[in-house]
N, C-alpha and C positions, 0 to 999 in steps of 0.2 A: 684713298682719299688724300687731298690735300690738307696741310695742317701751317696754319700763319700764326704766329706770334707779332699783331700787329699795336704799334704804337703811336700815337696821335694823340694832338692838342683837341679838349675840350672845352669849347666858347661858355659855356654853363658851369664848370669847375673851374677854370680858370686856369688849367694845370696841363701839365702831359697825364697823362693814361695809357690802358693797354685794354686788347682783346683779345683771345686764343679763341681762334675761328677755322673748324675745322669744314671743307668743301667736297663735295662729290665726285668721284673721280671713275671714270668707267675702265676697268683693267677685266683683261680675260686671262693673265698668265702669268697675275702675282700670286707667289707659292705662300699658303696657308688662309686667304682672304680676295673674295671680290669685288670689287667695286661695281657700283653703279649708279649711271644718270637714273631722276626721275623720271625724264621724259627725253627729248627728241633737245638739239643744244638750242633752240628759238625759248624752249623755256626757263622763266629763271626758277630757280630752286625753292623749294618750300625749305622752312627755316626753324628751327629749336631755339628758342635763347633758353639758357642754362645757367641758371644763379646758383653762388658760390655762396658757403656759410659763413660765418661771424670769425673764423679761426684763419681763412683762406684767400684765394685770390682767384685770377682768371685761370691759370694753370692746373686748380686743382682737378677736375675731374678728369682731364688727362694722365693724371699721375698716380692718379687712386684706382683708380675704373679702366675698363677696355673700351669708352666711349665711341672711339676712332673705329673699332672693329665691329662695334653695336651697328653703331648706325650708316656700315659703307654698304652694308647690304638694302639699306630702304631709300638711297637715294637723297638723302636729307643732310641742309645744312646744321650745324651747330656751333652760335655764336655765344661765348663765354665772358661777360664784360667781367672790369673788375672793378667795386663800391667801397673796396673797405671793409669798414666797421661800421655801416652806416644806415642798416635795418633798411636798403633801399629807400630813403625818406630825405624829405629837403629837412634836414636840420635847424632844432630848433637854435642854436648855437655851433653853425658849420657851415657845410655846403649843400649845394642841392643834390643831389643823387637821385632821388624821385623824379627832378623836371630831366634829369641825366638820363636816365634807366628808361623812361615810357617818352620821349621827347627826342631827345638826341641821340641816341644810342640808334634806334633802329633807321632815323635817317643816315647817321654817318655810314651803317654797318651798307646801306641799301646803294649809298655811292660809291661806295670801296667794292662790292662784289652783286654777283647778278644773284638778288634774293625776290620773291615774291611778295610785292604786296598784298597780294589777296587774302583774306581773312579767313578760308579753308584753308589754307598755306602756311599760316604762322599758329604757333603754340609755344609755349612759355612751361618751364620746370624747377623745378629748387633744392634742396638739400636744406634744414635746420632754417637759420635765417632766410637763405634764399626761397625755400617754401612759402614764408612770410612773404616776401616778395612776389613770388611768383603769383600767388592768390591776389595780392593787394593790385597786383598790373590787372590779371582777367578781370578782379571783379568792379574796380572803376572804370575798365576798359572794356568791355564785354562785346564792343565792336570790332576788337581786332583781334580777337582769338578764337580759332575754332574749340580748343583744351588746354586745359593747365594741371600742372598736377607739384603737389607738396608733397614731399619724400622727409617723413618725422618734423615737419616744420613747426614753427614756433607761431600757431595760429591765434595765440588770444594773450596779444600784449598790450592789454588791458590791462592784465595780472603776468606782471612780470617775474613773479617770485620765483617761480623755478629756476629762473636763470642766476637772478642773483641767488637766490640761496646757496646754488654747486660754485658759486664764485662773487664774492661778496664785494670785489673790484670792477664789478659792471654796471654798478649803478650808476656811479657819478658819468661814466660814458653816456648810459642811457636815459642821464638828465640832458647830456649837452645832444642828446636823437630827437627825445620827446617832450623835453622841456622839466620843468620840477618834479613835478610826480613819477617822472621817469618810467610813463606808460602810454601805450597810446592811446588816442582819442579821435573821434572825427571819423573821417578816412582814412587816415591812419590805422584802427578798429577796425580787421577782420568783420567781427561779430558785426557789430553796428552797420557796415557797408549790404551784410547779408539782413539786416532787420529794415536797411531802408528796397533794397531789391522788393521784399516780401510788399510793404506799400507799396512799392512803384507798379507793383503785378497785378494789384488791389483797382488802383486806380486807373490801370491800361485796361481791363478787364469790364470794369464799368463801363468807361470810354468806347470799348468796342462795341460794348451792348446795346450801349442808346444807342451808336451808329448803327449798327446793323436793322436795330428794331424803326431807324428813320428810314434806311434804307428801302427797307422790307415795305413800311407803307409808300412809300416814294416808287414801288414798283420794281427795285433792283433785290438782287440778291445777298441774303444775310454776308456770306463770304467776299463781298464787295468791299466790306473793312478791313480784311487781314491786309490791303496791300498797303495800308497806311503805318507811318514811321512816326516815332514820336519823339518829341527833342522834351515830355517831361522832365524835371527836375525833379528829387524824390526826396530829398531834405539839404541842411545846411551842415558845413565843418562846424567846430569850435570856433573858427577863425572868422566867420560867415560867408566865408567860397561856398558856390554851388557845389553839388555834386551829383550826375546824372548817371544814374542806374537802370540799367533795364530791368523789369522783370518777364517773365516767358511768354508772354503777349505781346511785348512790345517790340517795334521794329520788325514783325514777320515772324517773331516768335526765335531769333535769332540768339543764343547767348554757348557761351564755352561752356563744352563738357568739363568738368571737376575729377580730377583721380585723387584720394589721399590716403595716404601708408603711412605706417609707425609702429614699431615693434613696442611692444608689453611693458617689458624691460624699461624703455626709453624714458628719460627723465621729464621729454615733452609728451608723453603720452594723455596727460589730462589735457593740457592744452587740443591736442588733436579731439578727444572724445566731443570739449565743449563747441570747439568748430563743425564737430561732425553734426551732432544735437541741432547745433543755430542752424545750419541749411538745411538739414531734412524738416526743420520748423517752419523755415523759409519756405520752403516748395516750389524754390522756383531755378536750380541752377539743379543738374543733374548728377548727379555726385556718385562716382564708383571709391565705396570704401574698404580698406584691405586692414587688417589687424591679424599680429600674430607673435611670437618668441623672436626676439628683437630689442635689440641694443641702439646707442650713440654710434655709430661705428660705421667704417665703409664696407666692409664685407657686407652688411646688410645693405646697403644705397648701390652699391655694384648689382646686386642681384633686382632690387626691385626696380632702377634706370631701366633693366629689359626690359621688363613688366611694364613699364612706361611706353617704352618706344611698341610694345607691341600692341599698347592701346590705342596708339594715337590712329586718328582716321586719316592717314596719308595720302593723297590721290595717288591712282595708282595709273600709270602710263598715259 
């Protein structure tokens, strides 16, 4: 594979920034590892973004993980941005990283290198905060990702106390993230995003049924609805921004598969259980969930990044 340490001005931060974006490389006669295209070189590549945790950067899972060796056998890019300290969120007292991260990020990454647009083709992944992230992209995004997956993440920073309890100097950071209460809210909220999904499913599900039942009398067939999209909106932020979520009926039934892991051990562990709990409540995002003896730690995020890469539904040639 190819491996860039790239640097660029961002219009939305204001600032220079970085990405460690590693690319696909077809090799038959490097000793210990082979590369490979996805496909045939007319295609561009399907792509991983890879969110970094609260301690790190763009560099990290290069340096921790075999990343590079993971994923040169599936053909797949991996673009690694780096946010900071910044809970992927437009700050409530900062900058925007959120319009950064879901907004610019995949445009800049898409004109710098040949990545696929297509929403079988992209998927999103995390580590601790990055998990945060990564869910919080799929599930106000739910258009642009085939799967995402949280590796121990920090899912319900609602209740932030785990975090600060192991370290009692992250509050006043995570007033200037999420404002005073130094929690999130809104969209911001895991949970909440997954309890407006759950209406929005409610409400498509109706929607489809009167149509189909007009349909049916009108002489067409019930299935003559699934091909409708719907630009519902399924509640309001804090802020009173919109927020459109799909649930599993809506837009053709279209939404990211869920993967999420976290060792026993882990200090985010209840965080993960109450996430897990809201979407299987929800019923409406697919969710493969893995628990087991398991720490904070990369030895464990090395092992389970496989387990990732070997879920993701990759096209294959």
């Amino acid at each position: 594979m190819a491996m860039m340490q790239c640097q660029f001005f961002s219009e939305v931060l204001s600032l220079n920034t970085t990405m460690t974006v590693i690319l696909p490389q077809q090799t038959s006669n490097q000793i210990g590892m082979e590369g490979k295209q996805s496909a045939g070189r007319e295609r561009k590549h399907p792509v991983l973004y890879l969110l970094h945790g609260y301690s790190d950067d763009d560099s990290i899972w290069l340096r921790r993980t075999s990343i590079e060796r993971y994923a040169a056998a599936l053909g797949i890019a991996v673009v690694m941005p780096q946010v900071h300290q910044s809970f992927y969120t437009d700050m409530a007292y900062g900058n925007r990283y959120w319009t950064f991260l879901s907004e610019e990020l995949p445009a800049l990454a898409r004109s710098f290198f040949p990545l696929s647009e297509a929403r079988e083709d992209n998927f999103v992944a995390g580590l601790s905060m990055g998990g945060y992230g990564a869910f919080k992209w799929a599930l106000r995004h739910p258009n642009r990702f085939a799967a995402a997956a949280s590796l121990s993440g920090a899912l319900d920073m609602a209740h932030p106390e785990p975090l600060i309890g192991l370290n009692p100097s992250r509050e006043p950071l995570l007033r200037l993230i999420f404002g005073e209460k130094a929690a999130a809210s809104g969209e911001d909220d895991l949970l909440w995003l997954l309890e407006q999904s759950k209406s929005a499913d409610a409400d498509s599900r109706a929607a489809a049924s009167g149509s189909a039942a007009g349909s049916s009398r009108a002489g067409g067939s019930a299935t003559d609805s699934r091909a409708m999209t719907s630009g519902s909106v399924a509640g309001e932020s804090a802020t009173g921004e919109s927020v459109a979520v799909a649930g599993s009926s809506m837009a053709g039934g279209k939404l990211p598969m869920l993967y999420q892991c976290c060792g026993t051990e882990d200090f985010l562990y209840g965080h993960n259980v109450a996430f897990r709990d809201a979407c299987l409540a929800a019923g409406t995002f697919e969710l493969t969930y893995e628990e087991g003896p398991g720490n904070h730690e990369w030895g464990y995020w090395d092992r389970k990044i496989q387990d990732v890469l070997a879920w993701l539904p990759i096209r294959r040639g």
